[in-house]
C-alpha positions as CSV (number, residue, x, y, z in Angstrom):
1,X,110.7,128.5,129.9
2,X,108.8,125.2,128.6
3,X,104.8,125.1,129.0
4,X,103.1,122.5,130.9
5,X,102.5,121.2,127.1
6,X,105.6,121.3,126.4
7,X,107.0,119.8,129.0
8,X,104.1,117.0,129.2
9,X,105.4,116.5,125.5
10,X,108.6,115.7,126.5
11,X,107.4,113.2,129.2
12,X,105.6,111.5,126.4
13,X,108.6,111.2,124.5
14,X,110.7,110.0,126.6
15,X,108.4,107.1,127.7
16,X,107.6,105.9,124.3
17,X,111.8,106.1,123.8
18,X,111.7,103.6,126.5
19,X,109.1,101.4,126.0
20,X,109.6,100.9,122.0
21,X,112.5,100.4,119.9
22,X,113.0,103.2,117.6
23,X,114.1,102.4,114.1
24,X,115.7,105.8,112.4
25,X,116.5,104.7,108.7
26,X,119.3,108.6,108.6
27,X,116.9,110.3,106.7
28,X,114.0,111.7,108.4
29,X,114.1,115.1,110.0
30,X,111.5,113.9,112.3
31,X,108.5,116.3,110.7
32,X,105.9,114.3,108.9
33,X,104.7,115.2,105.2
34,X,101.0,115.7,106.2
35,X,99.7,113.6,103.6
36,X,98.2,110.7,106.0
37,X,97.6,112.6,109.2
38,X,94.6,112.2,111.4
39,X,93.4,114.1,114.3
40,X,94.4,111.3,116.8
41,X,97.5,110.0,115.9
42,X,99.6,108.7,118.8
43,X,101.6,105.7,116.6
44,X,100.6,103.6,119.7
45,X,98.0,100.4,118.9
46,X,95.0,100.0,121.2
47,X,92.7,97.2,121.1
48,X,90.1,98.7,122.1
49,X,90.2,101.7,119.6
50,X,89.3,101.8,116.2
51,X,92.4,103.1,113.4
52,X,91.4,106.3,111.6
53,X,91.9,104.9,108.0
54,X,93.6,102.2,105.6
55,X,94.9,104.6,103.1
56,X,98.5,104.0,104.4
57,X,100.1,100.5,102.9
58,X,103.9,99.1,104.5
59,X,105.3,96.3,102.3
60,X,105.7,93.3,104.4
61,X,104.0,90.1,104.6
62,X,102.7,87.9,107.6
63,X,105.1,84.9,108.9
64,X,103.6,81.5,108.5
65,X,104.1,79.3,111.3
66,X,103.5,75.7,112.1
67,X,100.4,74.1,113.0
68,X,99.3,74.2,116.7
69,X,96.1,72.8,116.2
70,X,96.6,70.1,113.7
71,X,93.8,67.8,115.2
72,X,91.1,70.7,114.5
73,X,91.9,71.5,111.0
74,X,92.5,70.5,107.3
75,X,96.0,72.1,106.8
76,X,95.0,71.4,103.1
77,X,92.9,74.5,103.1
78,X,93.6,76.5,106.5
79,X,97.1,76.7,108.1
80,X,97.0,77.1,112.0
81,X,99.6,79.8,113.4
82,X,101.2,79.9,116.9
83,X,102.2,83.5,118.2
84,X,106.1,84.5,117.5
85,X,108.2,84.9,120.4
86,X,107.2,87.6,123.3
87,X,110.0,89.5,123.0
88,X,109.6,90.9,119.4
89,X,109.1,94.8,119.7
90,X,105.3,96.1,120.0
91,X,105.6,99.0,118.3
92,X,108.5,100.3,115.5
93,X,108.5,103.5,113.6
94,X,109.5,103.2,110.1
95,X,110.6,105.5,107.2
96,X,108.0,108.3,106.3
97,X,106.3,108.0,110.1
98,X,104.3,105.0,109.1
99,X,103.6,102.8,112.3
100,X,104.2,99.2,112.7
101,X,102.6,97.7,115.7
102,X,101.6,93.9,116.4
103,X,98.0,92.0,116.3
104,X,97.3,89.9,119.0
105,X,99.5,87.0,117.9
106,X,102.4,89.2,117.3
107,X,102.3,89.4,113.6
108,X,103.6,92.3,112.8
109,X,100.8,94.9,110.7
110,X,100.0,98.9,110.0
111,X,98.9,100.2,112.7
112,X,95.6,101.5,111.3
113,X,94.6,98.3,110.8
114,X,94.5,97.7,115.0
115,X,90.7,98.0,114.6
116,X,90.2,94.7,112.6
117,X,91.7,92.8,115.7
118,X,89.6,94.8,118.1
119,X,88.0,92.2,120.9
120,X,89.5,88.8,119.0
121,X,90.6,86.4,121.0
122,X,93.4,84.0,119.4
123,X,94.4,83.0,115.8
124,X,93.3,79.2,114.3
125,X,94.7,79.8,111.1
126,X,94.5,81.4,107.8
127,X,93.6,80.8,104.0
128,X,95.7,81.8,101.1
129,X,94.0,82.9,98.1
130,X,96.2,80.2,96.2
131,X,94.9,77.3,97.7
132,X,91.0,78.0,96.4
133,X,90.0,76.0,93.6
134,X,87.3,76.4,91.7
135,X,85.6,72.9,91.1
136,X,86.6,72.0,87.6
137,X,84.9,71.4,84.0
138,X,82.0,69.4,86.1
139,X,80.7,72.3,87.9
140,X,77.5,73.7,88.3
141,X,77.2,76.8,86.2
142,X,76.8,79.3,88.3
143,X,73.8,82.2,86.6
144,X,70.8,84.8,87.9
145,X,68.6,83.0,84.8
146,X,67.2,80.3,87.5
147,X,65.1,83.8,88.6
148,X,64.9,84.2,92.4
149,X,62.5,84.7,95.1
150,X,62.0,87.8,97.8
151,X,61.9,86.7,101.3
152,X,60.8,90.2,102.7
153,X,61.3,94.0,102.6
154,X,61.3,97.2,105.5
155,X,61.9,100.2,106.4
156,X,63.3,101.7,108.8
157,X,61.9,104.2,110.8
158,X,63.8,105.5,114.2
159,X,64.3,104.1,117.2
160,X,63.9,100.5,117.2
161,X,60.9,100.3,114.7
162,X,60.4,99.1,111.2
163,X,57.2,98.7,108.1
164,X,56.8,95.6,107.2
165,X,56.3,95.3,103.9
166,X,57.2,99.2,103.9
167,X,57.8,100.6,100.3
168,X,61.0,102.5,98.4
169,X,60.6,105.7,97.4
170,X,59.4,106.6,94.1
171,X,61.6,108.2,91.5
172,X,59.8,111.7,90.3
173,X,60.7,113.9,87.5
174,X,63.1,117.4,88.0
175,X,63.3,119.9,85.6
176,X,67.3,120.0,84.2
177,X,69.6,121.4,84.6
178,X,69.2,121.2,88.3
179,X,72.0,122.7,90.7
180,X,71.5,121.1,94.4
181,X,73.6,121.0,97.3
182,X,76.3,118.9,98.1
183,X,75.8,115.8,100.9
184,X,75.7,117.2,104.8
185,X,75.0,115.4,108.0
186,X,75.3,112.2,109.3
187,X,75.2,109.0,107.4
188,X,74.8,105.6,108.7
189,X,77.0,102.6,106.7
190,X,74.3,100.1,107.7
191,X,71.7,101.1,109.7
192,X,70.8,97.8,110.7
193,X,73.6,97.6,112.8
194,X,73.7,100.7,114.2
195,X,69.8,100.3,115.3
196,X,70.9,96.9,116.5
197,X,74.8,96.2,117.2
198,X,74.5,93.0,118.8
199,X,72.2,91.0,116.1
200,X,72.0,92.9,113.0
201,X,70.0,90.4,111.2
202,X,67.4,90.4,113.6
203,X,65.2,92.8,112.3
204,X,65.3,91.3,109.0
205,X,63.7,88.4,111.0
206,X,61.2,90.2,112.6
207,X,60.0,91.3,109.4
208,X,60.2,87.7,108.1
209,X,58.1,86.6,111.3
210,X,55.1,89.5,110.4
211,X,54.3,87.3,107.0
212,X,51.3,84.9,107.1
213,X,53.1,81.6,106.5
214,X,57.0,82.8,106.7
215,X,59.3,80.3,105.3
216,X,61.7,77.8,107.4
217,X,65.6,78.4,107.3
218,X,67.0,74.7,107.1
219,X,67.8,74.4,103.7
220,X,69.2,77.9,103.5
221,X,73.0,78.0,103.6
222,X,74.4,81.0,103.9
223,X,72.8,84.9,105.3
224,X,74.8,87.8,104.1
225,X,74.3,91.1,103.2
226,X,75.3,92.3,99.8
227,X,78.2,94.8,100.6
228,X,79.9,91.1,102.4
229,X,79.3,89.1,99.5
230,X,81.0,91.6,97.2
231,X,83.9,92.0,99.6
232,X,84.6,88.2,99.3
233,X,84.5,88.5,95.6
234,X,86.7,90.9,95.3
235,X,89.2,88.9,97.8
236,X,88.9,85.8,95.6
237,X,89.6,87.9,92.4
238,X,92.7,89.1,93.8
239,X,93.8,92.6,94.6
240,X,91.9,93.4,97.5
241,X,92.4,97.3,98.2
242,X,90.4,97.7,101.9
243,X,91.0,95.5,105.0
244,X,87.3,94.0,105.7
245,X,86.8,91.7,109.0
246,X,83.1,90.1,108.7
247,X,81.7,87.4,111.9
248,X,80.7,83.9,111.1
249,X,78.3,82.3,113.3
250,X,76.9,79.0,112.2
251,X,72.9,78.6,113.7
252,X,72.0,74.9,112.9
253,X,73.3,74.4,109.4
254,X,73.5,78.1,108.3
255,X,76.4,80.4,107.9
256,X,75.7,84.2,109.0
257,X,77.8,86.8,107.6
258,X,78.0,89.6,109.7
259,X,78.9,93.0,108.6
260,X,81.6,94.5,110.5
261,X,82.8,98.1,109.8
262,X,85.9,100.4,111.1
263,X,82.9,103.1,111.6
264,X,79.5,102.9,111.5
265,X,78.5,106.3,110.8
266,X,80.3,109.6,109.3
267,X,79.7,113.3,109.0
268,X,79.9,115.3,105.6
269,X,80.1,118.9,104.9
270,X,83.2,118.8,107.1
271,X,85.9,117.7,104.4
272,X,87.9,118.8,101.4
273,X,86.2,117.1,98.8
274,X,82.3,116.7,98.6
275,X,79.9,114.1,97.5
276,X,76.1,114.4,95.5
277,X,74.7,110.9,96.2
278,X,72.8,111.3,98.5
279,X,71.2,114.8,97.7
280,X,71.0,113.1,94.6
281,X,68.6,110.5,95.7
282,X,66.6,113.2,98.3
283,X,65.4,115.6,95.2
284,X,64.8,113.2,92.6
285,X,62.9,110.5,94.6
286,X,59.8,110.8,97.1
287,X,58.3,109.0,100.1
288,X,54.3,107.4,99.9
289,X,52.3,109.5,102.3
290,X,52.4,106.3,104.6
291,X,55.8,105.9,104.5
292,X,57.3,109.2,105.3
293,X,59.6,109.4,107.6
294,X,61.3,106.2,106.6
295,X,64.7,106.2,106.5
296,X,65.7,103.5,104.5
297,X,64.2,100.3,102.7
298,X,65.7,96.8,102.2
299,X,64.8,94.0,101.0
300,X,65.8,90.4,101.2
301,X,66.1,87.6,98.4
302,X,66.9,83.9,98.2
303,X,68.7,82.7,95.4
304,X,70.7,79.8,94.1
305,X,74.4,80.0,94.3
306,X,76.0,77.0,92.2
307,X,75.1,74.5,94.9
308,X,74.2,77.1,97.8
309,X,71.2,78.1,98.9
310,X,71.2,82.1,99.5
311,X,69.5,84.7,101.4
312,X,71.1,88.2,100.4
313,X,70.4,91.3,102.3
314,X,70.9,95.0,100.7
315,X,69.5,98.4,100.8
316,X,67.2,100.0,97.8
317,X,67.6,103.3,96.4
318,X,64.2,103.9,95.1
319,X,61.9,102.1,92.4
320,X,60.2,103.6,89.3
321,X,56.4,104.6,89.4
322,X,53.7,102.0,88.6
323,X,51.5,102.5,86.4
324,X,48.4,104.4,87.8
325,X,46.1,100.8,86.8
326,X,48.4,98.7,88.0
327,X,47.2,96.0,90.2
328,X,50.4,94.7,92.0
329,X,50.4,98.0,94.2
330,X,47.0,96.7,95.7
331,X,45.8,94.3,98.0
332,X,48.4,92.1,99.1
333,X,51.3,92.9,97.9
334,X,53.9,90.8,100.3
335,X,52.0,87.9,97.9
336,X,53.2,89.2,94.8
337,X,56.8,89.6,96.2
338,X,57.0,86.1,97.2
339,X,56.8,84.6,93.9
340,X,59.8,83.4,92.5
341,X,60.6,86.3,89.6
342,X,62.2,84.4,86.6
343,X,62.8,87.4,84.6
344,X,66.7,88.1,85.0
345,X,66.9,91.0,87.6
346,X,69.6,93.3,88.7
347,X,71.5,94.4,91.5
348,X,70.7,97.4,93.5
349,X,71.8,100.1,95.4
350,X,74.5,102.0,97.0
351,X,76.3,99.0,98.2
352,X,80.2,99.6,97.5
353,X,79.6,101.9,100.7
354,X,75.4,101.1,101.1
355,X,75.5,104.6,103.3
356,X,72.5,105.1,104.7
357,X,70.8,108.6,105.8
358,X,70.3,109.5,109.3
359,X,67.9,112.4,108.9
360,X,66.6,113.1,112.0
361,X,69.8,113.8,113.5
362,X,68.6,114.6,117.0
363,X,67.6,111.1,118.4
364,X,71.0,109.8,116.8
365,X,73.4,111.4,119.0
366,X,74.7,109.7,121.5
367,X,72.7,106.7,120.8
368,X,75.1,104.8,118.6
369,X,76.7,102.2,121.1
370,X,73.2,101.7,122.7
371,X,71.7,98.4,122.8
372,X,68.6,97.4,121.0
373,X,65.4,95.9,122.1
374,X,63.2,93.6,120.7
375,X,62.1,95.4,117.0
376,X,59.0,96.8,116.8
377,X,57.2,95.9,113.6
378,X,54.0,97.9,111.9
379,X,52.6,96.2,109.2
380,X,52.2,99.3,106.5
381,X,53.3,99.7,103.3
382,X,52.4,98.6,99.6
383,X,56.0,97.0,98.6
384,X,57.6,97.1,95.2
385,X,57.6,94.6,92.1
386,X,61.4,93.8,91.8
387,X,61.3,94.5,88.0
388,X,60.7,98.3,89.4
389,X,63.7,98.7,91.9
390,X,66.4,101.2,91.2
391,X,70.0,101.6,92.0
392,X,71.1,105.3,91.6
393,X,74.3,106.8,91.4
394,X,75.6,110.4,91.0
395,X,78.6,110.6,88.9
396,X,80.2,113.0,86.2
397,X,81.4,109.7,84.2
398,X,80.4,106.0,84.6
399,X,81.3,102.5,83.4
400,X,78.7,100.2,83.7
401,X,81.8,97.8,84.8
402,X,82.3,99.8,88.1
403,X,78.9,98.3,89.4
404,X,77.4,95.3,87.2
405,X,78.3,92.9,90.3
406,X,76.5,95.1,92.6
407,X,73.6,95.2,90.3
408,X,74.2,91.5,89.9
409,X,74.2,90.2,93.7
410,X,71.5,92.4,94.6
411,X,69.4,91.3,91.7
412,X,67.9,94.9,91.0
413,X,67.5,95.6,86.9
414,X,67.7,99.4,86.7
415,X,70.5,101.6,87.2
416,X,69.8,105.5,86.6
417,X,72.8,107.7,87.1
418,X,72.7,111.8,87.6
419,X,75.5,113.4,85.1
420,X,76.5,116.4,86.6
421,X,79.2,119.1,87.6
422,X,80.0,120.8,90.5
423,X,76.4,119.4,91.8
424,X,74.8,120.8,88.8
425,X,72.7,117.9,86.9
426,X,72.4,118.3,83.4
427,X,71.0,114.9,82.5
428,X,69.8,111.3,84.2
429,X,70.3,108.5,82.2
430,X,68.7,105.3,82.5
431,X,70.4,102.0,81.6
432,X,68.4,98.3,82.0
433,X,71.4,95.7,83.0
434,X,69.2,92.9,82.5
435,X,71.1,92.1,78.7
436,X,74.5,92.5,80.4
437,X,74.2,89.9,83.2
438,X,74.6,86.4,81.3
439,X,77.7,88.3,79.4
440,X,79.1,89.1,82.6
441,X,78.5,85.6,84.4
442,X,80.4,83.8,81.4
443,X,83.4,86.2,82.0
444,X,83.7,85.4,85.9
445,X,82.4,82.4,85.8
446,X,85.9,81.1,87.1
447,X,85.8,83.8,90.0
448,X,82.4,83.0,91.0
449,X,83.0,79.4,91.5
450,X,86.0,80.1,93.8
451,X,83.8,82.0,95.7
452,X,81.2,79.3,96.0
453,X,84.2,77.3,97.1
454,X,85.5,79.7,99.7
455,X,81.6,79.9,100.9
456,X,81.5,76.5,101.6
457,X,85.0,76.6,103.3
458,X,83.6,78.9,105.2
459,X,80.9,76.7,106.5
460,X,82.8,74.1,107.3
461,X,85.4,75.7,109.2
462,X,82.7,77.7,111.6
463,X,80.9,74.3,111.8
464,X,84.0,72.5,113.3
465,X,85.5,75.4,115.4
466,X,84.4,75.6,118.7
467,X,81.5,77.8,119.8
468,X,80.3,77.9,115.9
469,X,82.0,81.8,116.0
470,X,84.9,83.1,114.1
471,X,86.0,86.5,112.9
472,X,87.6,86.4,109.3
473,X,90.1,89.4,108.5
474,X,91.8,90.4,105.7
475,X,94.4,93.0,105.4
476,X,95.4,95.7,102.8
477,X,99.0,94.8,103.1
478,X,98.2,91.5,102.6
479,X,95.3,91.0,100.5
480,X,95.8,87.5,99.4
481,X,95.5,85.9,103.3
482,X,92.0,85.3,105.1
483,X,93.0,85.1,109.2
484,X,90.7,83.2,111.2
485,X,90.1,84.3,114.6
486,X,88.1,83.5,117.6
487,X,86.3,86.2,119.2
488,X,86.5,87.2,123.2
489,X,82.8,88.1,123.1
490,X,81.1,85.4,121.1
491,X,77.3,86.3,120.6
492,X,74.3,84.8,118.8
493,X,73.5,86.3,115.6
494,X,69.9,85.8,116.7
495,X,67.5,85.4,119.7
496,X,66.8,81.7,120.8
497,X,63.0,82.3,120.3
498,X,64.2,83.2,116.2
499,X,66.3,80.2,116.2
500,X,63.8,77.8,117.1
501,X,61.2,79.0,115.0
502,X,62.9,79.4,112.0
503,X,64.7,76.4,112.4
504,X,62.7,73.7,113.9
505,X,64.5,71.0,115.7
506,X,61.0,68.3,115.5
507,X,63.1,67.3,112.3
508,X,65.9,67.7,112.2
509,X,69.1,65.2,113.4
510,X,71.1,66.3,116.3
511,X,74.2,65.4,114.2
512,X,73.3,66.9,111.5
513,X,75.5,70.3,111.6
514,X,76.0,71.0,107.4
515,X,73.7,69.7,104.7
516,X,75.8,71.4,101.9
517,X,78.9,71.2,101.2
518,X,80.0,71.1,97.2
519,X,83.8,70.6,97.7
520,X,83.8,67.7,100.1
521,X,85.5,69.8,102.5
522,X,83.6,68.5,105.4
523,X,84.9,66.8,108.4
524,X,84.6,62.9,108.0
525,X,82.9,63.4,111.8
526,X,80.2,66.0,110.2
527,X,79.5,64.6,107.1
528,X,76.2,63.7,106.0
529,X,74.6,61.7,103.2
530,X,75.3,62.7,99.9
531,X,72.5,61.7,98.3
532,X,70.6,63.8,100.1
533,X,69.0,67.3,98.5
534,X,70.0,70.3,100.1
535,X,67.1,71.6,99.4
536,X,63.4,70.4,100.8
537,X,60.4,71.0,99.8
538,X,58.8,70.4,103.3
539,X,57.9,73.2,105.5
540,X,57.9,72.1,109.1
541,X,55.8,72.7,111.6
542,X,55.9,75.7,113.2
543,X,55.2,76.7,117.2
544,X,53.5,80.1,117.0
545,X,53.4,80.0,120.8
546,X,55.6,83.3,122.0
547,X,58.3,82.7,123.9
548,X,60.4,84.6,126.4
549,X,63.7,85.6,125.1
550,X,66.2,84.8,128.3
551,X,68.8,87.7,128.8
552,X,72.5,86.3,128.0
553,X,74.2,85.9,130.9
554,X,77.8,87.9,130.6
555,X,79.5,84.8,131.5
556,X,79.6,82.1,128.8
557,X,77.4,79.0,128.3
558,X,77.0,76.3,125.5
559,X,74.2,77.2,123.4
560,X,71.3,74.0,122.0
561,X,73.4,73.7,118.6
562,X,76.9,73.8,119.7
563,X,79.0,70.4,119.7
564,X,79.6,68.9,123.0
């Protein structure tokens, strides 16, 4: 006699044979090989639920369709897509039990990719890798000689509080060989969004704000955190291996790239295979007495990109130890950080995945789809020359290839890796990237100016969309395509009180919506002077008068820099 399992089993079944339409290729004996399986596997697509991983790859590609918005886009760059008919299938189940289920528009993906079209509204169009150009023989080399400057650095601490200027920790010295224990807990991917979900950048703001004269925002083009910036490098080189989604808000004339991840936090010590990163950076490193407790440091720098104006966020592993006469770890050190550094310096940190150490696991559970208030800012900490910042890795064997562009875009110089086996470290060596960077530039000098090209795509396509929001994905199984999506829950990358400070509108043109744009990609309704710098030299005035940060209403309103 069945169980109520069994029998509820059965129920299932026979719905699903109902509602979907069943491919059976002769060969499968209906058990699956194991190889892919998660906990939660229904073969059904939610979009409301996030897919359990992107390992899984189905050979098809996406159907191009004819423009349904031709009056709102270049289709010499972006293609608009209308949705296929209603009646294709939803959901199919194909040879070796991998599911095929449809985004939004009908398109027809893996279904563990349901999570990058989670809350998007409809499809404007997409970008093939193909049609990016770099900009010819005439271009702007694009190099990290021009030097850079640092806009500001944190930590975090928990709850909803940071140090401003806050500090790294300090690398210390271990006797070898040195057996320690592999990775366990609860580790954040970016901890800025997990202590704020809704505005991620804001705390990097808030920190900004806390500095005696902070700097204005108009002639900056583009925000992004590192880990985003490498993601759409590695989509203009080709070859892309993970799907990635990333939100693109334009605030005045600046592009915010917004981090967007399957998961924001996993577990370890729960899995087959185990990792020494993190334990790695625990023993050899150690907190200032003021700064203990901190849970992560960033920093953010402004650099030129070819003919953009950046401000790149990322995470720092640790810094080496000052001398004990030196004088940059006294007085005010958010001074000696602002200077533009024109010694070449490297990329940091743990970017590829940037996971970030919850350590005080007890105020974290339960707390991860809670919304943020205002961040608190302390001002404490002695911050770091940027010729001392480290990125550290923990890995048997290493190619200084496998992270030079992480160095690179991060702009951090030293790179010290822990050789070890089975967790037991043997040796730590130390390797300065600074001679490597002009070398690597020259050989991707052809990639990097593509992705100064699709940067300033980017711009203008956000600038002429409605709302100034879209979503960008970009599938495994289809690596070479960028989709552009609206999203149902459009929301400001920053409060209005930020926004007006940091970009004043006493000068600024009310039709002025992008002051830098390389390609000539901009509408002819949106363009502005050419002759023009993108860059000024004037710092505005600025209202330090607080203001009162209005609650968004749910419903939807036109915010002061959106196109009527």
């Amino acid at each position: 006699m069945a169980g109520p399992n069994q029998r509820k089993r059965k129920r299932d079944r026979q719905r699903r044979l109902q509602q979907q339409q069943i491919i059976d290729d002769g060969k499968s004996d209906g058990k699956s090989d194991g190889k892919n399986d998660s906990k939660n596997e229904s073969g059904e697509c939610k979009q409301d639920s996030y897919g359990k991983n992107d390992d899984d790859t189905v050979g098809h590609s996406s159907k191009r369709l004819k423009s349904q918005h031709s009056s709102d886009h270049d289709n010499s760059q972006i293609s608009s897509k209308t949705s296929p008919e209603s009646h294709a299938p939803a959901t199919k189940a194909v040879k070796n039990w991998a599911t095929i289920t449809t985004n939004p528009a009908g398109a027809e993906i893996n279904a563990k990719d349901c999570w990058l079209y989670r809350k998007l509204g409809h499809q404007i169009g997409s970008l093939d890798l193909r049609s990016i150009q770099d900009q010819g023989p005439d271009r702007k080399s694009i190099s990290s000689t021009a030097g850079f400057d640092v806009v500001t650095s944190y930590n975090w601490l928990n709850k909803n509080t940071i140090m401003v200027p806050g500090a790294a920790p300090t690398l210390i010295q271990r006797n070898l060989p040195l057996q320690i224990t592999p990775d366990e807990g609860t580790y954040h991917i970016d901890i800025n969004a997990f202590m704020n979900p809704d505005m991620p950048f804001e705390p990097m703001f808030r920190a900004i704000e806390a500095d005696v004269s902070p700097p204005t925002f108009r002639s900056v083009d583009v925000v992004v955190n590192r880990n985003s910036f490498r993601q759409l490098f590695d989509f203009v080189k080709g070859g892309k291996k993970d799907s990635f989604r990333v939100q693109l808000h334009m605030v005045r004339n600046t592009l915010f790239i917004t981090r967007q991840e399957k998961n924001n936090q996993y577990s370890m010590g729960y899995r087959k295979f185990y990792s020494f990163g993190h334990s790695f950076e625990e023993e050899f490193t150690e907190h200032a007495k003021d700064m203990k407790g901190s849970l992560s440091h960033h920093r953010a720098i402004r650099y030129q990109f070819g003919d953009l104006s950046l401000v790149v966020r990322h995470e720092v592993d640790a810094a080496q130890p000052a001398p004990a006469a030196s004088p940059t770890l006294s007085g005010d050190s958010t001074a000696v950080e602002a200077k533009v550094v024109k010694e070449v310096d490297v990329s940091s940190v743990n970017d590829a995945r940037e996971f970030e150490p919850a350590r005080d696991h007890r105020f974290f559970i339960g707390t991860s789809e809670k919304k943020r208030q205002k961040t608190t800012v302390l001002q404490c900490g002695t911050g770091n020359l940027p010729s001392d910042l480290v990125e550290m890795k923990a890995r048997p064997k290493m190619r200084l290839s496998e992270v030079i562009d992480q160095m690179w875009f991060g702009r951090t110089m030293h790179l010290v890796n822990g050789i070890h086996e089975g967790g037991e470290f043997s040796a730590i060596k130390r390797v300065n990237c600074e001679p490597l960077f002009q070398q690597w530039e020259q050989q991707r000098q052809n990639d990097l100016s593509r992705l100064e090209s699709l940067l300033s795509l980017l711009r203008r396509e956000v600038s002429a969309g409605k709302g100034n929001s879209l979503v960008a994905v970009c599938r495994h199984d289809n690596n070479s395509v960028l989709e552009f999506w609206t999203s149902s829950f459009p929301e400001t990358p920053l409060p209005s009180e930020l926004i007006d400070k940091f970009w004043s509108t006493e000068t600024r043109d009310e039709g002025e919506q992008v002051v830098s744009d390389p390609m000539g990609l901009i509408h002819q309704d949106l363009e502005v002077e050419v002759g023009k710098s993108a860059v000024s030299d004037e710092s505005p005035k600025i209202d330090d008068t607080p203001k009162v940060c209005q609650p968004q209403p749910k419903r939807r309103r036109r915010l002061p820099w959106q196109r009527v």
